[in-house]
MARLOZA-619148 format. One record per residue: residue in one letter; x, y, z of N, C-alpha, C, O in turn. Coordinates in steps of 0.02 Angstrom, whole numbers, plus 50000, padded with zeros to 5 digits. Layout:
BEGIN
AXYZXYZXYZXYZ ...
***
This chain:
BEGIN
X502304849649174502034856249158501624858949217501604865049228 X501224853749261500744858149316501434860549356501494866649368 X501844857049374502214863249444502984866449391503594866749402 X502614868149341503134872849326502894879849342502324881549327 X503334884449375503144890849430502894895249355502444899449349 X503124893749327502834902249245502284899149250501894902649283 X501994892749229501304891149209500774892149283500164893049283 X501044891849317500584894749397500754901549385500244904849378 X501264904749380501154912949372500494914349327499954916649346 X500684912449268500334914849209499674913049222499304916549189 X499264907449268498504905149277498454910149319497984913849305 X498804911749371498724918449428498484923449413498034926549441 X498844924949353498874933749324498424931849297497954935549313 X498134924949238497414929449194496904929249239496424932949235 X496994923149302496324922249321496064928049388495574927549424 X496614933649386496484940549434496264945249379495834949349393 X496574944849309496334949949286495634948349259495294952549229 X495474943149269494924939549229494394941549272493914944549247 X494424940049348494034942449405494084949749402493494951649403 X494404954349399494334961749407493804962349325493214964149331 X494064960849262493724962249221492974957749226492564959049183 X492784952449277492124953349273491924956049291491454959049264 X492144957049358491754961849440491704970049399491234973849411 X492124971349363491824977849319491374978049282491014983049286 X491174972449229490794971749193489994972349229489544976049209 X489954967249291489504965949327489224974049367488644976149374 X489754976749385489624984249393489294988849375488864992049404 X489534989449318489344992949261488424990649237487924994249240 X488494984349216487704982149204487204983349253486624984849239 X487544982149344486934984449396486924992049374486394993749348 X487384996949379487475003249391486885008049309486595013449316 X486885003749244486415003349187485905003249213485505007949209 X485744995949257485094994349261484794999849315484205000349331 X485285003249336484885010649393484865016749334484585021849353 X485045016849289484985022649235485495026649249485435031749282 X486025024649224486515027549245487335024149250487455020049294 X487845026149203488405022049187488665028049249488445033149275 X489425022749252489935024449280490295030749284490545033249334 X490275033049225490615040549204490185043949265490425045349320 X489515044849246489215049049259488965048149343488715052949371 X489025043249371489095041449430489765045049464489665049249508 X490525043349443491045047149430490875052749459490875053949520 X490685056849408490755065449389490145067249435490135073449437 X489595064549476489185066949507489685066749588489845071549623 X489805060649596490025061249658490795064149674491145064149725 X490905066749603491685069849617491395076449625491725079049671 X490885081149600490465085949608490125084949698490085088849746 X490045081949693489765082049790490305083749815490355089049846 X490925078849804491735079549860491825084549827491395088349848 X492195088149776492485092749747492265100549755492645105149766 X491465100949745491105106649747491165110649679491715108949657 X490925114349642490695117849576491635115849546492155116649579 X491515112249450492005112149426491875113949367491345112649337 X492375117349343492375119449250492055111749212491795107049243 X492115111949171492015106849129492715103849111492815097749116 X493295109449085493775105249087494165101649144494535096849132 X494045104149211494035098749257493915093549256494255089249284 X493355092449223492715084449239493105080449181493135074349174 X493435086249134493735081449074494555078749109494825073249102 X494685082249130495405080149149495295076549220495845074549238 X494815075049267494685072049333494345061349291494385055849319 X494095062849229494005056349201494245054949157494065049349139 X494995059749090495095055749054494975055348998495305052248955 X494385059248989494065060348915494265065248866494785068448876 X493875066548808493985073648772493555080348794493195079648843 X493565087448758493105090048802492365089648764491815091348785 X492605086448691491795083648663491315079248721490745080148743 X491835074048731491455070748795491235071648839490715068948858 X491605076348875491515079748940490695083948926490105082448939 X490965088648897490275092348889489665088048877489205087748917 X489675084648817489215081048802488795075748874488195075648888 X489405071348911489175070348980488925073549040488665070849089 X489075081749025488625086249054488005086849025487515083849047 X487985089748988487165089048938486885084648965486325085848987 X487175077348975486505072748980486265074949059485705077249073 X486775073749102486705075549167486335080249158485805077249154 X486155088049148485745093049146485095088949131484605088649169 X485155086349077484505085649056484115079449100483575076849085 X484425078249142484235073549175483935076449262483555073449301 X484215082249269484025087549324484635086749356484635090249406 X485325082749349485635082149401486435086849409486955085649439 X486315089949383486785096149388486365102149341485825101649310 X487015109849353486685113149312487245117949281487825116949300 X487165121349249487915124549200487735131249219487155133349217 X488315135349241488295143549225488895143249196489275138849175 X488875150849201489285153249166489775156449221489545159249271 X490555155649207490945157549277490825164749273490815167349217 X490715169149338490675179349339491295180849296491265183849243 X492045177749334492625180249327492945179549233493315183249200 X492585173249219492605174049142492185169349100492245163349088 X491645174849079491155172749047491185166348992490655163848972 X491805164148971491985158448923491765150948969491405146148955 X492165152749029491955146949059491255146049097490935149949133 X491115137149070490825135449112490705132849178491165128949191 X490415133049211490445129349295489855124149304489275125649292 X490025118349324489545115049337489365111749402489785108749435 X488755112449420488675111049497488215106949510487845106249461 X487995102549576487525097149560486805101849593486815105349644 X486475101249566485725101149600485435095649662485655089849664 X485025097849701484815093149766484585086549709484485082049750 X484515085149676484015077149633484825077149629484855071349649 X485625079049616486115076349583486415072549635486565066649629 X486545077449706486605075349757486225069349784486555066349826 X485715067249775485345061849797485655055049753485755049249770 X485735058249696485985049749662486605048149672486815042449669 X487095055349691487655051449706487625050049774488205048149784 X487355049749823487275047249892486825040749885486895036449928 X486385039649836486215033849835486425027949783486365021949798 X486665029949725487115023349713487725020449729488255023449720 X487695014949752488175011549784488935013149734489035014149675 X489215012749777490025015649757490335006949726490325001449753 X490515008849675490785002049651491025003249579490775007149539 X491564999149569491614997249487492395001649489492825001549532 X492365005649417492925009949384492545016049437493095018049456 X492205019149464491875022149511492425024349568492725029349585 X492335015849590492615014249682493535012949663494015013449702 X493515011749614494385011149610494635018749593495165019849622 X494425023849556494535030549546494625033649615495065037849621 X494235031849669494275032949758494615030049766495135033349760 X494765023649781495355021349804496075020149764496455015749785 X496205023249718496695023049676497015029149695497625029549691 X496675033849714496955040049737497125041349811497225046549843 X497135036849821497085035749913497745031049905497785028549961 X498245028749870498685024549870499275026649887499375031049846 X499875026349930500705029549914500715028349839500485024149800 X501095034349837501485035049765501735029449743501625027949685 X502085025449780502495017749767502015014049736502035011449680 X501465013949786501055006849773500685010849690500745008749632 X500435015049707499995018149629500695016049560500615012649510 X501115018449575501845016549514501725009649513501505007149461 X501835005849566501784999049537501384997049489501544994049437 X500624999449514500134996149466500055000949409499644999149367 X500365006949398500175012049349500745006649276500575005549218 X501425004349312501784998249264501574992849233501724991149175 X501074989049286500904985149267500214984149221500084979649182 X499754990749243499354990549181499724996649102499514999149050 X500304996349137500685000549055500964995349011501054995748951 X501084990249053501274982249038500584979448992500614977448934 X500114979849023499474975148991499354979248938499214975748889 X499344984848925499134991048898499424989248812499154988848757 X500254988448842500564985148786500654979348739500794979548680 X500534973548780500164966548779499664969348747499924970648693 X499074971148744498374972748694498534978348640498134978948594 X498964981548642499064985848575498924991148586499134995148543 X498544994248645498374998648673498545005848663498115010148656 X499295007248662499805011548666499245018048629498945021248672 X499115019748571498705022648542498165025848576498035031748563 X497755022048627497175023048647497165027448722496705028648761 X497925029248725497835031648793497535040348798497445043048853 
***
C-alpha cells in the first residue's frame, strides 16, 4: 500500500489542501487580530486600485449579495474608512470611495490570505485560472457545495 501511486496522490492532494486551508485560516485570525477581516481588507484595497465603485460593484468584485455588500459598507463608513454618495448622473445609485484613514489601512495591512489570492488569481492566463477554477469545481462537489455557490 505505501508505493501504491493513488495512495501518494491522494496524501499529496489533502496534505496541499490542508496547507492552503491553514495558511488561510492563520490569515484571517492575524488580519482579526488588526480589526479587520478579509472582505473588508478586499474591498478597501480594490477601492485604492479601482478608484470610486457602486456598491453593486463591491458586490460582484467579492461574490456576495447586495444585503452584504451594503451592509460591509456600513461598517466600513462607520469605521471612517470610506464614504457613500450618491452618483450626480443617477441619484439611485450609490458610490463609494475611500477616505485618507481608508487608504492608510489598505497600504498598511499586509496583503495575504483570500486577499492576496483575489490579486494573484487575476493575474493568471486564462488556461492556468480554468485549470484551477475545475479543480476547485471538483472539491466544490466532493463537499456538497454545488448549492452554495
Amino acid at each position: 500500500m505505501k508505493d501504491d501511486p493513488s495512495s501518494t496522490l491522494y496524501a499529496e492532494t489533502i496534505n496541499m489542501f490542508l496547507s492552503v486551508y491553514r495558511h488561510l485560516r492563520r490569515c484571517s485570525r492575524r488580519m482579526h487580530a488588526e480589526g479587520i477581516g478579509g472582505r473588508k481588507v478586499a474591498t478597501l484595497r480594490h477601492l485604492r486600485d479601482e478608484g470610486p465603485l457602486t456598491v453593486g460593484q463591491i458586490r460582484n468584485y467579492l461574490y456576495v449579495s447586495d444585503s452584504s455588500a451594503s451592509e460591509l459598507v456600513a461598517r466600513l463608513q462607520e469605521k471612517g474608512y470610506v464614504q457613500r454618495t450618491r452618483s450626480r448622473q443617477d441619484n439611485r445609485v450609490v458610490v463609494v470611495s475611500l477616505t485618507e484613514e481608508g487608504k492608510k489601512v489598505a497600504d498598511r495591512v499586509p496583503l495575504d490570505g483570500v486577499p492576496l489570492l483575489r490579486e494573484r488569481l487575476k493575474n493568471l492566463p486564462p488556461e492556468r485560472l480554468a485549470v484551477i477554477r475545475d479543480a476547485m469545481a471538483d472539491i466544490s462537489q466532493i463537499l456538497d457545495l454545488a448549492d452554495d455557490h
